[in-house]
C-alpha positions in Angstrom: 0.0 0.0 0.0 1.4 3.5 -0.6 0.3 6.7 1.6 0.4 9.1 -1.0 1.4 12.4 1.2 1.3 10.5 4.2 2.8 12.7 6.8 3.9 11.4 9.9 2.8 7.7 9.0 -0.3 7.4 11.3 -2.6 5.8 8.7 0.1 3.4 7.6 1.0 2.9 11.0 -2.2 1.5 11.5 -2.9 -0.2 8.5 0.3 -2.4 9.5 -0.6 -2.7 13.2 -3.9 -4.5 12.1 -3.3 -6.0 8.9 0.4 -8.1 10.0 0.5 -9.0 6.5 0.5 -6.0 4.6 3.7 -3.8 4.3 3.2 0.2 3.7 5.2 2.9 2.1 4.9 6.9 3.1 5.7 9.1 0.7 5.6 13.1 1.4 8.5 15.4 1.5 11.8 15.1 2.5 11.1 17.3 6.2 8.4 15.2 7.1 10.1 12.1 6.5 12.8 12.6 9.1 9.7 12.9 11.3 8.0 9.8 10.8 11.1 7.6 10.1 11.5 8.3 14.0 7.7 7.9 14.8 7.5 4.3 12.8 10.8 3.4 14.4 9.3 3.9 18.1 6.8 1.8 17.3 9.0 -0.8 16.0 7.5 -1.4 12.3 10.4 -0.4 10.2 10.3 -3.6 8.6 7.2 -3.2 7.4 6.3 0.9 6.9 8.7 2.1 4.6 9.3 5.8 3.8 10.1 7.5 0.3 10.7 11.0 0.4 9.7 12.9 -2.7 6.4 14.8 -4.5 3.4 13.0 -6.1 4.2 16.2 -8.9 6.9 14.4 -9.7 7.0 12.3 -12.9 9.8 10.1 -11.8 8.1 8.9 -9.0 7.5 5.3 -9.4 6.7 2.4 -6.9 4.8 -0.8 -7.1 1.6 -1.5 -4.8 -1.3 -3.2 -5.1 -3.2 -0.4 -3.1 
């Protein structure tokens, strides 16, 4: 699943909290990253919330999901 603009990773947070399966990735600018790369980390699902920092403007952008 990708969190288009997904700020500090709440949503995706809990997306991966209740669904173990399923692995996330943020993307929103490079300042909120930092942010939630600490706030995912706390709650200990770095292996499964990943975080790309960038701009849905941009036409490079380019990641696989099924949601």
């Amino acid at each position: 699943m990708i969190d288009m603009g997904g700020g500090y990773g709440r949503f995706a947070m809990n997306v991966a909290k209740k669904y173990r399966n399923i692995h996330t990735t943020i993307l929103d600018l490079p300042e909120v990253c930092e942010e939630a790369r600490r706030k995912i980390a706390d709650e200990g699902l770095s292996d499964r919330v990943c975080i790309r920092a960038g701009s849905f403007f941009d036409p490079i952008f380019n990641c696989e999901a099924d949601l």
